[in-house]
C-alpha positions in Angstrom: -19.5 -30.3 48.1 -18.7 -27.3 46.5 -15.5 -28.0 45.3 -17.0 -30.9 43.3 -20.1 -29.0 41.8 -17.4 -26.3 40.5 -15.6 -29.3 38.9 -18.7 -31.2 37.2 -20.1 -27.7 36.3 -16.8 -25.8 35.4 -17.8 -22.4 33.2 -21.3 -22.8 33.7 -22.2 -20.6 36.5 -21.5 -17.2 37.9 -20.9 -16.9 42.0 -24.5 -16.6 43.1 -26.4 -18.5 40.8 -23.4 -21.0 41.5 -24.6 -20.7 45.2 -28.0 -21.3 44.3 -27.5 -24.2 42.4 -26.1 -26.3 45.0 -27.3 -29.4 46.0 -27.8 -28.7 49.8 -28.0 -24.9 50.8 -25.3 -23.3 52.8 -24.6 -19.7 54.2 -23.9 -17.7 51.6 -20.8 -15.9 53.8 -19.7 -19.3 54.0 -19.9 -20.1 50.3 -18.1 -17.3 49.5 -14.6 -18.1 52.2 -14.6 -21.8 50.1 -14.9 -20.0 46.8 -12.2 -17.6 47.8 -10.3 -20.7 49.1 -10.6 -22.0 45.4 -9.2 -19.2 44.2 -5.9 -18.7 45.9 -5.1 -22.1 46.1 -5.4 -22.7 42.1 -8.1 -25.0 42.1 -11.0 -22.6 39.9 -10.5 -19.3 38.3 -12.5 -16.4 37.4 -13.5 -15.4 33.8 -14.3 -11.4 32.7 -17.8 -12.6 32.5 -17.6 -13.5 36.4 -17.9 -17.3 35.6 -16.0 -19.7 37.4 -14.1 -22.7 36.1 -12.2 -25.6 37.7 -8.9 -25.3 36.3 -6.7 -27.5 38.9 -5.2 -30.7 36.8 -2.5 -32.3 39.3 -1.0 -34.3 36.7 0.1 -31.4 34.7 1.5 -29.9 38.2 3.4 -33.4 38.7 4.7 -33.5 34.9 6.3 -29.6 35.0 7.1 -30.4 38.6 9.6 -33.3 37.4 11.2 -31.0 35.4 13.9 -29.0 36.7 14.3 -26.1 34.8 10.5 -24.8 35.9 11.8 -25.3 39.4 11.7 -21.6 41.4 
């Protein structure tokens, strides 16, 4: 749930009104392991204005992963 209101309303929100603009209402401890989650798996990032974006796109990852050179 969260993961898909990050990616319709990417840049939008800050981490609590984020929260509170859910469509059901969760814990916000719990909110904030998913959002952390997000985060180190590369899926949303966090501006300087504390706004969070979905920035995850798996056909780019598939495209530079096909390429050899960009391999570690």
């Amino acid at each position: 749930m969260v993961e898909h209101f990050v990616r319709e309303n990417s840049g939008t929100y800050k981490k609590k009104a984020l929260w509170e603009a859910l469509p059901r209402k969760m814990i916000y401890q719990t909110f904030c392991v998913i959002v952390d989650y997000l985060t180190y798996s590369g899926k949303i990032a966090i501006d300087k204005e504390e706004k969070i974006a979905w920035i995850y796109n798996p056909s780019l990852v598939k495209k530079y992963l096909a390429k050899n050179h960009l391999r570690a």
